[in-house]
C-alpha positions as CSV (number, residue, x, y, z in Angstrom):
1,X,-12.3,-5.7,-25.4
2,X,-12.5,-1.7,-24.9
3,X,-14.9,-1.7,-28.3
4,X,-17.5,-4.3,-26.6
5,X,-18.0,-2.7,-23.8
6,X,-18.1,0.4,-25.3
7,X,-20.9,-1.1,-27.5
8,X,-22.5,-2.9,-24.6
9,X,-22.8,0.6,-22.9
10,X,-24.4,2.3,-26.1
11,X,-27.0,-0.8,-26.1
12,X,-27.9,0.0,-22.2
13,X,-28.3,3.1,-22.8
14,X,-30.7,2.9,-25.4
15,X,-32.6,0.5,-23.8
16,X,-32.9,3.1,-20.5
17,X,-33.4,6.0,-23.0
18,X,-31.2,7.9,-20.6
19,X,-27.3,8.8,-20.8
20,X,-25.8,6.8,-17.6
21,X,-22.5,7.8,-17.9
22,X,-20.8,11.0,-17.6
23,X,-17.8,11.3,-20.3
24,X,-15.3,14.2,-20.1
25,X,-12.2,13.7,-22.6
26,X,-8.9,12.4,-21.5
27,X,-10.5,11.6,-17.7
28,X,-12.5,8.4,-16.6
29,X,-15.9,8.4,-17.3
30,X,-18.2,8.5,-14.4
31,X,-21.7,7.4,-13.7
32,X,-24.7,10.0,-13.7
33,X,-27.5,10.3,-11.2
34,X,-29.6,7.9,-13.6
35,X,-26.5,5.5,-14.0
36,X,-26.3,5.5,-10.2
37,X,-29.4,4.5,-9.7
38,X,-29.7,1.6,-12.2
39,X,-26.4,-0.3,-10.3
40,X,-27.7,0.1,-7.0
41,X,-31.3,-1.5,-8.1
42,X,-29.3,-3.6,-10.6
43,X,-27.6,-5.5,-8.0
44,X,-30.2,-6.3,-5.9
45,X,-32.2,-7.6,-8.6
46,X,-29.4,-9.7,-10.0
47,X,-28.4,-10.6,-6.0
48,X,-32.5,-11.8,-5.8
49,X,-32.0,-13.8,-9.0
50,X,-29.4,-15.4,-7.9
51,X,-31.2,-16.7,-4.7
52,X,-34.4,-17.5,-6.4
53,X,-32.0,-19.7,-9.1
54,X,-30.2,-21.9,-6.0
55,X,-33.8,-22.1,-4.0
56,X,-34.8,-23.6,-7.2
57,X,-31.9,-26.2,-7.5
58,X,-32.5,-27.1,-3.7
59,X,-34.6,-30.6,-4.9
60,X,-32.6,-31.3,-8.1
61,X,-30.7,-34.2,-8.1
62,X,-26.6,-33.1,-7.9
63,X,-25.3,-34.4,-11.3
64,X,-21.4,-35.5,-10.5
65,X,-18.4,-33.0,-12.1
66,X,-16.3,-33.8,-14.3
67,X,-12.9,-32.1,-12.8
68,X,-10.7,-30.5,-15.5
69,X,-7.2,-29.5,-13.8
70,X,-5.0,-26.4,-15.2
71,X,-2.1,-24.9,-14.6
72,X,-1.3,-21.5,-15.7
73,X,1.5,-18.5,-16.2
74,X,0.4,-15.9,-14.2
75,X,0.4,-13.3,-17.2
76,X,-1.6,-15.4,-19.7
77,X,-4.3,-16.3,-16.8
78,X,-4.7,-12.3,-15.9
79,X,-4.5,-11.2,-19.9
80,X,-5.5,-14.3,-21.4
81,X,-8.0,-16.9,-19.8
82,X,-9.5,-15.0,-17.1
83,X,-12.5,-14.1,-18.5
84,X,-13.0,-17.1,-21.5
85,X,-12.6,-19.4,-18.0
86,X,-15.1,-17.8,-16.1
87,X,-17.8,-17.3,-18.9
88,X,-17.1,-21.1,-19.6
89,X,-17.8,-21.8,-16.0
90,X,-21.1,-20.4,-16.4
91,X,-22.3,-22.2,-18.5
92,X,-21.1,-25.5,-18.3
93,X,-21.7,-26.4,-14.1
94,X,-20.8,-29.8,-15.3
95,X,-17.2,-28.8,-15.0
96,X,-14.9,-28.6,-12.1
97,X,-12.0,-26.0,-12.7
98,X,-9.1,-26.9,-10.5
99,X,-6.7,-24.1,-11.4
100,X,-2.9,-23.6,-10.5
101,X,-1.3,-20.2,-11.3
102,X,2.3,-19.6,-10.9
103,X,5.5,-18.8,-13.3
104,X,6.4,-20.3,-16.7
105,X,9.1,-23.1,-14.5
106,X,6.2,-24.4,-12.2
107,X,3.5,-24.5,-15.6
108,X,6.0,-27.0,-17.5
109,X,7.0,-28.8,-14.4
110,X,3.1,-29.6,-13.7
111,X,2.8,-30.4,-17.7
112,X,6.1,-32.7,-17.5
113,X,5.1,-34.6,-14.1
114,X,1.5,-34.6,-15.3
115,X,-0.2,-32.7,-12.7
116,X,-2.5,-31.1,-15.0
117,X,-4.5,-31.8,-17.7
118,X,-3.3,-28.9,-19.6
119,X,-0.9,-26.0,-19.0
120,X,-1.2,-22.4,-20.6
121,X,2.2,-20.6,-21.1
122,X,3.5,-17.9,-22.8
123,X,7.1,-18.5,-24.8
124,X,8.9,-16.5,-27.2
125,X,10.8,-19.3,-28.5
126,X,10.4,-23.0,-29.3
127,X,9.0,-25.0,-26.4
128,X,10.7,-28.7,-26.6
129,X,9.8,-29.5,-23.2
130,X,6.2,-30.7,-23.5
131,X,4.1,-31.2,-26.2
132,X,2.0,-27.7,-27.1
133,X,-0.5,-25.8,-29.9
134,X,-0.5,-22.1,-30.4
135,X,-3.7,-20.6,-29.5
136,X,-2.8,-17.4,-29.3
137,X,-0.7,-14.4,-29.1
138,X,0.3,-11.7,-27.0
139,X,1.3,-8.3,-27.8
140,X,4.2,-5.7,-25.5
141,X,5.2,-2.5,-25.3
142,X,6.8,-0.2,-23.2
143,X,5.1,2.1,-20.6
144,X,5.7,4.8,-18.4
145,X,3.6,7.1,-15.5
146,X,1.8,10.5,-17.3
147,X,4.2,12.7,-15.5
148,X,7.2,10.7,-17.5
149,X,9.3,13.2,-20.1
150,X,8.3,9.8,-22.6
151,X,4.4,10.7,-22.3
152,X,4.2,13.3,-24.5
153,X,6.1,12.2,-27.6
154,X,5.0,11.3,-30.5
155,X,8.0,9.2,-31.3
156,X,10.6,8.1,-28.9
157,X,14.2,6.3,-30.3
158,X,15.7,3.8,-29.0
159,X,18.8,5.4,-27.7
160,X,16.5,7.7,-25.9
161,X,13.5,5.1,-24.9
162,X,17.3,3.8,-22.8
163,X,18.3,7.2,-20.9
164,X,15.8,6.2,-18.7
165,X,15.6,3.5,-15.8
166,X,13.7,0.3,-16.7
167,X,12.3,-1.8,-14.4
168,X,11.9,-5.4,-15.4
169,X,10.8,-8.7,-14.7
170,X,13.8,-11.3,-12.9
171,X,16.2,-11.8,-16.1
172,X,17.8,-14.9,-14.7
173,X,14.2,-16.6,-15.1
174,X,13.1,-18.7,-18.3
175,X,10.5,-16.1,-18.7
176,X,12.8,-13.1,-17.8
177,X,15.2,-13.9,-20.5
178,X,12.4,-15.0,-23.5
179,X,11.2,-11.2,-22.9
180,X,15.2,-9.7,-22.9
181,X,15.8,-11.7,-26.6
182,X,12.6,-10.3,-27.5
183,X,13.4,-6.9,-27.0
184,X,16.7,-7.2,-28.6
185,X,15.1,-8.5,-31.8
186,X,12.6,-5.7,-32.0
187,X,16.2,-3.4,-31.3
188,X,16.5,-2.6,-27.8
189,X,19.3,-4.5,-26.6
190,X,22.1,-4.3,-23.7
191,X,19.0,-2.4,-21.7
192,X,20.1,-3.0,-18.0
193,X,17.4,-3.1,-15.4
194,X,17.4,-1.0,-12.0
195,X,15.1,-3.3,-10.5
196,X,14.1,-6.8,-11.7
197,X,10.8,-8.2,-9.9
198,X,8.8,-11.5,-10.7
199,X,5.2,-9.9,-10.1
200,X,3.8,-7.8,-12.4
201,X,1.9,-5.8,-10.2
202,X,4.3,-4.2,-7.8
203,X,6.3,-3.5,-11.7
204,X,3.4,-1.3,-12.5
205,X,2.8,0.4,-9.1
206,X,6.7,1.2,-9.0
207,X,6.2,2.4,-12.7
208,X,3.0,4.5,-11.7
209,X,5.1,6.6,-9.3
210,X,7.4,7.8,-12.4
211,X,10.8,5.5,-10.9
212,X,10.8,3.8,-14.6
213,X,9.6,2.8,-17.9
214,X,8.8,-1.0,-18.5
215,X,8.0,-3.5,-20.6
216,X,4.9,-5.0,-20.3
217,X,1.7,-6.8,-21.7
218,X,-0.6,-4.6,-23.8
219,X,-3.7,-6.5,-22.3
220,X,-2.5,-6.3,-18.9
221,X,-2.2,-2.7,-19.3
222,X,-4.9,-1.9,-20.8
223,X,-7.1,-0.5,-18.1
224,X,-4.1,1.4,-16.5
225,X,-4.0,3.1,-20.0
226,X,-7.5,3.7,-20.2
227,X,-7.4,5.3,-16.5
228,X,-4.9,7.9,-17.1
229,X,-2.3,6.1,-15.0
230,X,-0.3,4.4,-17.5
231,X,1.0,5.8,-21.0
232,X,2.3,3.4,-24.0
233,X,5.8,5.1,-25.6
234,X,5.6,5.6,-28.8
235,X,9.1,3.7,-29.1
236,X,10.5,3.4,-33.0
237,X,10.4,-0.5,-33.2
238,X,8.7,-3.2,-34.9
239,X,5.3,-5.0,-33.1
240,X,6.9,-7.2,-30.2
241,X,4.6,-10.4,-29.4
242,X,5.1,-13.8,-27.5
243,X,2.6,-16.6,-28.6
244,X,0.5,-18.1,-26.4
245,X,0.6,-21.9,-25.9
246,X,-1.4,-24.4,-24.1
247,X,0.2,-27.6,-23.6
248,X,0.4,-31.2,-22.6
249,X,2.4,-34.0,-21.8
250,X,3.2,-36.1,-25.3
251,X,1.7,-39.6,-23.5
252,X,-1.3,-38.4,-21.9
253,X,-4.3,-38.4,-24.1
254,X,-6.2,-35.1,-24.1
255,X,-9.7,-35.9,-21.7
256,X,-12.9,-35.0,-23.4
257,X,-13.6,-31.9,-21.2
258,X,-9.8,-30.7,-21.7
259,X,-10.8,-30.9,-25.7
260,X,-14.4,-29.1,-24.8
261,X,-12.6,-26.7,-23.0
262,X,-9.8,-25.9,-26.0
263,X,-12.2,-25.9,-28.6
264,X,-13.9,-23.5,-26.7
265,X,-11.2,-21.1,-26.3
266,X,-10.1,-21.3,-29.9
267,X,-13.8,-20.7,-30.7
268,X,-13.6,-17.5,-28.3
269,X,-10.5,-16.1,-29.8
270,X,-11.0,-16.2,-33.2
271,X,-14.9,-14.3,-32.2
272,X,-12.3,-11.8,-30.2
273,X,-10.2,-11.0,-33.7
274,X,-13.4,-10.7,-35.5
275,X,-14.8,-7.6,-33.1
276,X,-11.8,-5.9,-32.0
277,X,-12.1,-4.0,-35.4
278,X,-15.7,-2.6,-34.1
279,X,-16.5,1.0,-33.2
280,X,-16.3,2.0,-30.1
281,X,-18.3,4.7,-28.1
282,X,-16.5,8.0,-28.8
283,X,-15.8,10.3,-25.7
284,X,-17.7,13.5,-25.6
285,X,-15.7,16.6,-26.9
């Protein structure tokens, strides 16, 4: 999160009693001389580390993996399990991740012709499909480039938030029309889409060059925001949020390193509620 970094940075910086970044308000913070310096050496020592660490290993004995197969909704691997994978990786080599990414369709279908030890999906409604446990949630809003006439307000309407083109994910997919019925709940509905694409990415790029709004993840565009190349709208609705499932097939029992793996993840979310209320490192004025 924004606030643990930005906390993580002060900590650095006390350490190396020196400022190593430069921070100008409303533009991306850069790195002084002194900040410079400390990556470039900082990566060589962490590269020499790393070498010293598998020179070491060289005469251990190789303990056998335990392989723990997932498969994932693109949106809630990027937003969502990205980095709680990756630090669990770290520190449990025991475990082999073998880890499919793909839509919301090809995540049940793996769950369904059990593929997978465990799928992670987003849904806005029900899932009767496979068995399932919320772990999460996931918040959206709408978003649009700085040049947009949408970036400066301070409150946009509904009726006005749909003068302008909105480019949207496929609406005849499962996942296409979750997000459309949310939308309407929240009070934005009949909202026609001038181009509908699956991947998220080329959504934001088109979005970037000011040839729509959209509707997207909050985590997802969080470091667009924080770059200057997205803005959220200010639109006049209630909170719109999907919940964040991982499931299973009803008649396959749950592996011991599947349930290591969930209880991790529950363990790291509820730690991530906890600090997202901490300060973070103000900008200089």
């Amino acid at each position: 999160s924004h606030p643990s970094v930005s906390n993580h940075v002060r900590a650095l910086e006390d350490m190396m009693k020196c400022e190593l970044f430069l921070r100008r308000r409303g533009t991306v913070s850069s790195l002084t001389e002194q900040g410079r310096r400390l990556y470039e050496r900082g990566q060589d020592l962490l590269a020499q580390a790393m070498l010293l660490q598998q020179d070491m290993a060289l005469d251990r004995p190789r303990k056998a993996r335990k392989p723990l197969q997932i498969t994932c909704q693109r949106s809630v691997a990027i937003s969502w399990l990205c980095r709680p994978l990756a630090l669990y990786a770290r520190e449990n080599p025991d475990v082999e991740f073998q880890v499919e990414v793909g839509g919301y369709d090809m995540a049940i279908s793996n769950v369904i012709e059990q593929q997978a030890d465990v799928g992670f999906l987003m849904s806005y409604e029900k899932i009767i499909d496979v068995a399932t446990e919320k772990i999460g949630r996931a918040t959206f809003s709408f978003y649009c480039s700085p040049s947009h006439p949408l970036a400066s307000k301070s409150i946009v309407p509904v009726k006005e938030l749909k003068l302008y083109p909105l480019i949207s994910t496929k609406r005849d997919s499962r996942f296409g029309q979750m997000e459309v019925n949310m939308m309407a709940d929240a009070g934005v509905s009949d909202y026609p889409a001038t181009h509908q694409i699956q991947e998220g990415t080329i959504v934001q790029e088109l979005v970037m060059l000011g040839l729509g709004v959209f509707c997207g993840l909050d985590q997802i565009a969080a470091s667009q925001v924080l770059s200057g190349a997205l803005v959220r709208i200010p639109v006049d609705i209630p909170e719109m949020a999907m919940d964040v499932h991982y499931a299973f097939a009803p008649n396959r029992r749950q592996s011991k390193v599947a349930q290591r793996f969930l209880d991790y993840l529950k363990l790291y979310q509820r730690r991530g509620r906890a600090s997202a209320s901490a300060p973070a490192v103000p900008p200089e004025n």
